[in-house]
C-alpha positions as a LaTeX table, in Angstrom:
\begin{tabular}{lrrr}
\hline
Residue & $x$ (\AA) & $y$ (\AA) & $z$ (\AA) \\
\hline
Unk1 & $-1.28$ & 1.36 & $-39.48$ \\
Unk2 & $-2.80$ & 4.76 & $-38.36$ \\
Unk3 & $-0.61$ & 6.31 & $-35.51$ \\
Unk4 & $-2.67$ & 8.96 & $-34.12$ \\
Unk5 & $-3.65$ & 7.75 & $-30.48$ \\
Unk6 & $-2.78$ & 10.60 & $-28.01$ \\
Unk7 & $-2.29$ & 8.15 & $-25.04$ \\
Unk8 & 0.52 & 6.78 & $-27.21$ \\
Unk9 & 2.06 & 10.15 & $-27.74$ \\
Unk10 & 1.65 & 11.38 & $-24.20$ \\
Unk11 & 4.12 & 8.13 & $-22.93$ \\
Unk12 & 7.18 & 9.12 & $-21.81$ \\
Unk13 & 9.95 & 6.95 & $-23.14$ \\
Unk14 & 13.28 & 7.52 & $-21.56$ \\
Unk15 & 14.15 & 11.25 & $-23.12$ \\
Unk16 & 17.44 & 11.69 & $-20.49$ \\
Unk17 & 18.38 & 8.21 & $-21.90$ \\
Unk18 & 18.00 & 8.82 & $-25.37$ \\
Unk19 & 19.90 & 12.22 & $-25.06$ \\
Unk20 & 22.75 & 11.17 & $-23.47$ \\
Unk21 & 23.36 & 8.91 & $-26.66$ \\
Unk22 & 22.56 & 11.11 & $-28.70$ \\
Unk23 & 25.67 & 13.49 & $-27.41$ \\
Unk24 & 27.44 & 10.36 & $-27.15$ \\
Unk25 & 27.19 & 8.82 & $-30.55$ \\
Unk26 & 26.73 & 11.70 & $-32.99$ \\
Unk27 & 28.59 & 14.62 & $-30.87$ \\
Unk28 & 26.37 & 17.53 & $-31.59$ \\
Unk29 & 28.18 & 20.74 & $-32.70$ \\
Unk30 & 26.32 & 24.34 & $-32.26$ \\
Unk31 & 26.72 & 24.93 & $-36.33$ \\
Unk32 & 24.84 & 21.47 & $-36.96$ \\
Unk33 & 21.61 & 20.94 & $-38.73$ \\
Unk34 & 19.83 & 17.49 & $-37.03$ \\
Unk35 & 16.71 & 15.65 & $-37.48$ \\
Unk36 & 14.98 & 13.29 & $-35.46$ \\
Unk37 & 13.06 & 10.87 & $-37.27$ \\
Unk38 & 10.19 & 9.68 & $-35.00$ \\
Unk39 & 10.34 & 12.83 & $-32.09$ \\
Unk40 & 7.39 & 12.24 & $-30.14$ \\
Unk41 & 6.34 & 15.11 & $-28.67$ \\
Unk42 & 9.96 & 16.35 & $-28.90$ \\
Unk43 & 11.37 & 16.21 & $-25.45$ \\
Unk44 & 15.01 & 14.91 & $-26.76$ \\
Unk45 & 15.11 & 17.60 & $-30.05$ \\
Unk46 & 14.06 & 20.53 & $-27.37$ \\
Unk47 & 17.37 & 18.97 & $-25.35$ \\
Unk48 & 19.42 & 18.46 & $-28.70$ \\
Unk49 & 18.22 & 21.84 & $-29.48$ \\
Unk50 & 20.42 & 23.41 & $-26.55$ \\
Unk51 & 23.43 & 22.51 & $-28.25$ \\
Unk52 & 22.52 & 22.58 & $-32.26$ \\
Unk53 & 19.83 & 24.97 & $-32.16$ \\
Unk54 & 18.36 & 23.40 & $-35.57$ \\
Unk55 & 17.22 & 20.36 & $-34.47$ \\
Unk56 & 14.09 & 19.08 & $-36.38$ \\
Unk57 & 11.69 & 16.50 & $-35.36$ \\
Unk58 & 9.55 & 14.70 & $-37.39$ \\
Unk59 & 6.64 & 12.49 & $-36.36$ \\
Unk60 & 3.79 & 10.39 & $-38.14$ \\
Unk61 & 1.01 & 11.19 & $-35.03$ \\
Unk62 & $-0.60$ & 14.24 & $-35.33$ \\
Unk63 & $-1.28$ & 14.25 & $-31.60$ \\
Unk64 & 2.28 & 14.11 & $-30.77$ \\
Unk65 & 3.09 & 17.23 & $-32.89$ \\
Unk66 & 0.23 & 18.80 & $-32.06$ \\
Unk67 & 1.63 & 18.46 & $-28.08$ \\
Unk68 & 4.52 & 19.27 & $-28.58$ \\
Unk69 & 7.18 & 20.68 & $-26.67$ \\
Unk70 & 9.31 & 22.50 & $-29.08$ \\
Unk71 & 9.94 & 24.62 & $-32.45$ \\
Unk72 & 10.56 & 22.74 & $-35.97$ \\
Unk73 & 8.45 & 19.96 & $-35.36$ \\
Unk74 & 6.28 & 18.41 & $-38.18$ \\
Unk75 & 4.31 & 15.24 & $-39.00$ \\
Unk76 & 6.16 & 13.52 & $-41.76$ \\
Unk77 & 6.90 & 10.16 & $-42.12$ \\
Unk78 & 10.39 & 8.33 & $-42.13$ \\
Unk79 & 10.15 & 7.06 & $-45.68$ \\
Unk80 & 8.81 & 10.31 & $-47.60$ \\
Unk81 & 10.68 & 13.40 & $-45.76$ \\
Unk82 & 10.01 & 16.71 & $-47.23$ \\
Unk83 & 13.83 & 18.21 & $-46.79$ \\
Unk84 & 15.95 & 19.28 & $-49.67$ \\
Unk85 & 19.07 & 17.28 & $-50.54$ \\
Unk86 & 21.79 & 16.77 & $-48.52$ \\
Unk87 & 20.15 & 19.49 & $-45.78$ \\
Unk88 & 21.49 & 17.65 & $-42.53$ \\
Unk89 & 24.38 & 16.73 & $-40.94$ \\
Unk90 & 23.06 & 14.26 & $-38.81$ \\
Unk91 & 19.84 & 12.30 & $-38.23$ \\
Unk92 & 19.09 & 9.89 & $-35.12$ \\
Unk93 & 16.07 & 7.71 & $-34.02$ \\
Unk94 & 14.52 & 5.77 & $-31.15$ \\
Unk95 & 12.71 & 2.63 & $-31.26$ \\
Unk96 & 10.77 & 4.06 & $-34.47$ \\
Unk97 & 12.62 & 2.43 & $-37.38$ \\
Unk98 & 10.98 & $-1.42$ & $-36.28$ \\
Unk99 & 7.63 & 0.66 & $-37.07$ \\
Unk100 & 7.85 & 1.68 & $-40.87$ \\
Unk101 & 6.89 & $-0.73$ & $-43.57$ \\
Unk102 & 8.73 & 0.43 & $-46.22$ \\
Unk103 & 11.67 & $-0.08$ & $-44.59$ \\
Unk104 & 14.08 & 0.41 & $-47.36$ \\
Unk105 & 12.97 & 3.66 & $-48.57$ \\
Unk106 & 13.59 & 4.95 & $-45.13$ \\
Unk107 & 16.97 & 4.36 & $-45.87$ \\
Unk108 & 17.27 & 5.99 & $-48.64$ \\
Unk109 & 15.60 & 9.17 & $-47.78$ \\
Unk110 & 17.81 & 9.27 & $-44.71$ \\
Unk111 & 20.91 & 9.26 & $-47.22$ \\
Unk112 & 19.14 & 11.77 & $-49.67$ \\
Unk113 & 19.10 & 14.45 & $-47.05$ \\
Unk114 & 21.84 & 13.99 & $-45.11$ \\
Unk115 & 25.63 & 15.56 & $-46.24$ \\
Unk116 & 28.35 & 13.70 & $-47.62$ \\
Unk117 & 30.27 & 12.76 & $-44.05$ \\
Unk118 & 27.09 & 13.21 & $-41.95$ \\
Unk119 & 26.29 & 10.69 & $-39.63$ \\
Unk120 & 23.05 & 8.56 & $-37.98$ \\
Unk121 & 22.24 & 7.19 & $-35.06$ \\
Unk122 & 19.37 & 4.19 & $-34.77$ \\
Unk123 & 18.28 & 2.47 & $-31.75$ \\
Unk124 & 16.04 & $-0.47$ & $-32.03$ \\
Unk125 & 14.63 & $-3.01$ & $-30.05$ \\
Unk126 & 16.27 & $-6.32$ & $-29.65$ \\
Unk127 & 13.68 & $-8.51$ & $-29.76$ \\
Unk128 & 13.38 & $-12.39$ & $-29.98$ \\
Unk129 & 9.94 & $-12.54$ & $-31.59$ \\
Unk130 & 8.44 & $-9.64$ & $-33.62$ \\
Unk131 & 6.43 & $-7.63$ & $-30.99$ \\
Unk132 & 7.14 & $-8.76$ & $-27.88$ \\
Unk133 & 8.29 & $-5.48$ & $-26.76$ \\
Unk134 & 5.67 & $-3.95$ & $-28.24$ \\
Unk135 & 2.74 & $-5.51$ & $-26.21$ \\
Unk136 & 2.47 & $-1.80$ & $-23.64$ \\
Unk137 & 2.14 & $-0.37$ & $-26.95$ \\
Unk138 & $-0.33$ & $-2.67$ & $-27.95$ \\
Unk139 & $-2.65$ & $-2.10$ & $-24.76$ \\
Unk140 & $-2.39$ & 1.66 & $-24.99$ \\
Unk141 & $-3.51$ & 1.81 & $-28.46$ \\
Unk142 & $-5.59$ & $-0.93$ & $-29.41$ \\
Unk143 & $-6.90$ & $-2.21$ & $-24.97$ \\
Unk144 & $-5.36$ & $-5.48$ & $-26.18$ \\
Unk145 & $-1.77$ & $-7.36$ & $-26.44$ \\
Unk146 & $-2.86$ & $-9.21$ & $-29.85$ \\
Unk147 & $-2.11$ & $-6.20$ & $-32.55$ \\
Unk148 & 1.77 & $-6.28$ & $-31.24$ \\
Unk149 & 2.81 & $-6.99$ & $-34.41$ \\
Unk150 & 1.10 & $-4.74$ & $-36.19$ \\
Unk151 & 3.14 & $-1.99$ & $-33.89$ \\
Unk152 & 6.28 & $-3.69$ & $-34.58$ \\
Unk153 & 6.55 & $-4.76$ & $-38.37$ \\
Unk154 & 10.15 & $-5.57$ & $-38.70$ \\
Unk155 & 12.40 & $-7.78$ & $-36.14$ \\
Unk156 & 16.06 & $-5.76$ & $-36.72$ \\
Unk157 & 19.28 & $-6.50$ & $-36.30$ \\
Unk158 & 22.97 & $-4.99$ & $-36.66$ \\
Unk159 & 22.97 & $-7.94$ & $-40.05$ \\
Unk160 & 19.67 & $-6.38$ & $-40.95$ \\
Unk161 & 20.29 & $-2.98$ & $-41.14$ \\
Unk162 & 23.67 & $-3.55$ & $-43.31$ \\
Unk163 & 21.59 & $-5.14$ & $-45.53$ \\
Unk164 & 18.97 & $-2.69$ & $-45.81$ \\
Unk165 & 21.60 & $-0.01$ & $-46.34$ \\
Unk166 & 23.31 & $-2.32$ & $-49.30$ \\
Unk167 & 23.48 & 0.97 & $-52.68$ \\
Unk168 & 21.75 & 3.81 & $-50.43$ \\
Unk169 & 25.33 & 5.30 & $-50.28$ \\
Unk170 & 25.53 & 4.87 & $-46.39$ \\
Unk171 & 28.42 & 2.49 & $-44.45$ \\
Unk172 & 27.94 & 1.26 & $-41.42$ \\
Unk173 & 30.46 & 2.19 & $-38.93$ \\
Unk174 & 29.61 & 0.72 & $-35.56$ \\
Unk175 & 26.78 & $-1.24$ & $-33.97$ \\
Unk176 & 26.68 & $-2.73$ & $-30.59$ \\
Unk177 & 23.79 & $-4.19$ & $-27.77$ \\
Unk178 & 23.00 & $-3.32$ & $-24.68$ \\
Unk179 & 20.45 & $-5.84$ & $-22.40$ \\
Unk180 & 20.01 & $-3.33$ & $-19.78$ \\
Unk181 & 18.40 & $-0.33$ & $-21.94$ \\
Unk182 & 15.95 & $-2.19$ & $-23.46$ \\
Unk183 & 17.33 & $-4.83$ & $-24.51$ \\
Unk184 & 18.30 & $-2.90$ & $-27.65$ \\
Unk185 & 20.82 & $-2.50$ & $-30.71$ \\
Unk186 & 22.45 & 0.65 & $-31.97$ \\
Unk187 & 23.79 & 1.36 & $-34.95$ \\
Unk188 & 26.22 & 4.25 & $-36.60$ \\
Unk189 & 25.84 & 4.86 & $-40.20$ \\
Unk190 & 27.97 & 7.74 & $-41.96$ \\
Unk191 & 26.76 & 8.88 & $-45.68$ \\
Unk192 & 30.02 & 8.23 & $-48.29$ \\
Unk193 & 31.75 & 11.55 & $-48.74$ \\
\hline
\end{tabular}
């Protein structure tokens, strides 16, 4: 699927929200190098950027880049990222993981370029069918609720996401749920050292 609708990269999405966890979860140092895989426009790397000043933000619609907020952003997809090895010390994503088909190879880019120790943050949507929190989406980009689950290829979970991790050289340290941010999971994944 083609993401390059500019009504779905103008939404806003929650950026205080999604920053707040991000300072929470990963602890951002000044001396870090971060990525956010699926940025948007960039709102939460411009706020990341105040305390790690390289923060990257990658994004597979051209209109979000190309309205974008910040420096260092790029369109690049989650599952073929154009960083050298082992180039970040931490890597985070919101409610963009659900998205990618090749799920797995996401994965395993994410440990390629991140340092032995380095950490990740996901957020994902708990959902009890595929798509049903995708259906907004849906309107915006297609003017119909039926192409959900086209938006929304994967239905995730904490269980999942160990799975999908099994050999990529990533653990899984924490995940939890929260029912009144989305409802949504998180999960904390450190690369081996």
């Amino acid at each position: 699927m083609e993401y390059n609708s500019k009504a779905y990269a103008l939404l806003n999405r929650g950026y205080k929200r999604h920053f707040k966890e991000v300072v929470a979860r990963l602890g951002p140092r000044r001396e870090d190098r971060i990525l956010e895989i699926g940025c948007a426009r960039g709102v939460v790397v411009r706020a990341v950027q105040d305390i790690a000043p390289a923060t990257y933000g990658v994004d597979v619609n051209p209109e979000a880049i190309k309205n974008g907020v910040t420096r260092n952003l790029s369109v690049m997809s989650g599952d073929q990222l154009s960083f050298e090895n082992e180039s970040f010390d931490k890597v985070y994503s919101f409610h963009t993981i659900e998205h990618i088909l090749p799920l797995q190879n996401v994965f395993k880019e994410i440990a390629r370029i991140l340092k032995p120790g380095g950490k990740v943050l996901l957020v994902y949507p708990a959902e009890p069918v595929r798509g049903l929190f995708s259906i907004v989406a849906s309107f915006v980009m297609f003017k119909h609720p039926f192409r959900a689950r086209a938006i929304h290829v994967h239905k995730l979970t904490p269980k999942k996401i160990q799975e999908l991790i099994f050999n990529t050289g990533l653990i899984h340290q924490e995940s939890g749920f929260s029912f009144l941010k989305g409802p949504e999971f998180f999960t904390v994944l450190r690369k081996r050292i």
